[in-house]
C-alpha positions in Angstrom: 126.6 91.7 126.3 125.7 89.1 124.2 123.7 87.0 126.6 122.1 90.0 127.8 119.3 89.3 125.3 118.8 86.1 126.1 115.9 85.8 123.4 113.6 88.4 124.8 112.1 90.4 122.1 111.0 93.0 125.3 114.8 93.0 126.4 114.8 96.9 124.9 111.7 97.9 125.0 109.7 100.0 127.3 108.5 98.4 130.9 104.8 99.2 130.4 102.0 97.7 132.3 99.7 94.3 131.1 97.0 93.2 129.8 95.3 89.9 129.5 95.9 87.9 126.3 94.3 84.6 125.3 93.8 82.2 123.0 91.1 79.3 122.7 93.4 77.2 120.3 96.5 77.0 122.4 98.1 77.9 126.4 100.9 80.3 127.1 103.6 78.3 126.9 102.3 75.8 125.3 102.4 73.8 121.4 100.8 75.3 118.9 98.4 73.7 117.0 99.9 72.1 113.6 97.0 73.9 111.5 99.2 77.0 112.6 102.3 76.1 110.6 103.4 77.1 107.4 103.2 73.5 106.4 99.9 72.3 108.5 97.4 75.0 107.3 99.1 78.5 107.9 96.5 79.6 109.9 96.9 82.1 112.7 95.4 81.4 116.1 92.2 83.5 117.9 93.2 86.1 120.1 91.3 87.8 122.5 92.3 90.5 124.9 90.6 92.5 127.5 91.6 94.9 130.4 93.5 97.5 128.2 94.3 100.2 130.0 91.7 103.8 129.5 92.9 105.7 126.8 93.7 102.8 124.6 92.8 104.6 121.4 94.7 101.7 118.9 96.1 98.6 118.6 99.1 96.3 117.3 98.9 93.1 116.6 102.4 91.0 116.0 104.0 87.5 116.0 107.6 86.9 116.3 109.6 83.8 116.5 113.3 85.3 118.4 114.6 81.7 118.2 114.8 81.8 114.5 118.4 81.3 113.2 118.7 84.6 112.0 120.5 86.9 114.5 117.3 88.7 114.2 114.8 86.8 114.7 111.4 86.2 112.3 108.4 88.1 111.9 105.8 86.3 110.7 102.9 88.7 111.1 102.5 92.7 112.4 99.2 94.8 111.5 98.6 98.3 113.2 95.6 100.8 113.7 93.3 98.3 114.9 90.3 100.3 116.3 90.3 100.4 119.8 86.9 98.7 120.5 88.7 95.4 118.8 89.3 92.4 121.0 89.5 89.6 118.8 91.0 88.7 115.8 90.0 84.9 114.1 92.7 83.8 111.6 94.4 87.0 111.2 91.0 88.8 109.8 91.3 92.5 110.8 89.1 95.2 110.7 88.7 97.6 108.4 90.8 100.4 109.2 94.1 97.9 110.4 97.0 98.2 108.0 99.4 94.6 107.9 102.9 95.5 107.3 104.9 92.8 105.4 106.4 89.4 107.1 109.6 88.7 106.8 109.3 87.2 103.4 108.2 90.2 102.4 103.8 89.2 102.3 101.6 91.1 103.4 99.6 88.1 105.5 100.2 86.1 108.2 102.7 83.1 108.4 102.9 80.0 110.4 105.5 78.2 112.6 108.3 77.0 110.7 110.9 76.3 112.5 114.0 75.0 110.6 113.8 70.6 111.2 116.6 69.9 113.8 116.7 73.4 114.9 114.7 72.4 118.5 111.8 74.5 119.9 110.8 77.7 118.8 108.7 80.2 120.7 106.4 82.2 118.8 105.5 85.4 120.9 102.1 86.9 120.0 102.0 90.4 121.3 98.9 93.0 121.6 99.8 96.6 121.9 97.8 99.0 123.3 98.6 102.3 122.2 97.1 106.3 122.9 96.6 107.3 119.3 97.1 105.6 116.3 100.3 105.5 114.3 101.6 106.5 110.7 104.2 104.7 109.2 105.6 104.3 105.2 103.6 101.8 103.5 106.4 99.1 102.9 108.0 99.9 106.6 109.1 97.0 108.7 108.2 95.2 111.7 111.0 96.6 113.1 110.1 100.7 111.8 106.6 99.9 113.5 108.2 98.4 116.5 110.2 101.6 117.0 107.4 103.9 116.2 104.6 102.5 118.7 107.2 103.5 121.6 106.2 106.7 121.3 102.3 106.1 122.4 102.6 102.7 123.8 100.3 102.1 126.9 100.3 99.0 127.8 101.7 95.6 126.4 99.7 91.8 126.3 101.6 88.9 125.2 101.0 85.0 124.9 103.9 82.7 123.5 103.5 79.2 121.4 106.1 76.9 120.6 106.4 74.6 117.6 109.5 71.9 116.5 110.6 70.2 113.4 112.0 67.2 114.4 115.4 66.7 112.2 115.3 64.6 109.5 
């Protein structure tokens, strides 16, 4: 069962339909820029999304790196409740009535790539959720409590991936 996962942070979630996820600074698939690493700038990349499906009445906002050495995998970002007439987001700036959940180490931002040097390629999975009704949550939750809660009203799912290395030493 182990390789059942294979590194898909979707491997247990719902099968939901898509939406179209881009981003001016970088390609699915494709390197990140270095001024989105923790160490090159720390700045999050532009997303913009469009063909949600009717209904979309909020939105969540999350990147994850499931290559990180952690048997968990690293959030670096997750905000919720964006309003549903939001289809970009510049550095990480949300609207008003979004709420960012903490990181991994424990901030309430967003954090670059940093993969561990010698540790190979990372992918870092930015993911838009679009959801029926926004969500409540405790303020300190985690990634993973909003995770589980969004199932509940999740419509549809967008998602754009960017690698970054750290060449060993």
């Amino acid at each position: 069962m182990v390789d059942a996962m294979a590194n898909d942070p979707n491997w247990r979630l719902p099968v939901v339909p898509t939406f179209t996820l881009e981003s001016p600074d970088f390609a699915d698939g494709e390197r990140l820029p270095d001024w989105a690493r923790a160490d090159g700038g720390n700045r999050a990349p532009t997303l913009r999304w469009s063909g949600a499906p009717a209904g979309t009445a909020s939105y969540v906002v999350s990147v994850f790196d499931p290559d990180a050495p952690t048997g968990s995998g690293f959030w670096h970002f997750a905000a919720y409740n964006l309003p549903a007439d939001t289809t970009e987001l510049v550095n990480a700036e949300l609207p008003e009535a979004a709420v960012v959940v903490k990181n991994e180490l424990g901030q309430y931002a967003f954090m670059g790539a940093a993969p561990p040097p010698g540790d190979g390629e990372h992918r870092y999975v930015f993911t838009v959720s679009a959801l029926s009704s926004p969500i409540e949550i405790p303020a300190d939750a985690t990634p993973a409590v909003l995770g589980f809660t969004l199932r509940g009203s999740l419509l549809a799912r967008a998602q754009l991936v960017g690698t970054q290395e750290t060449p060993a030493p």
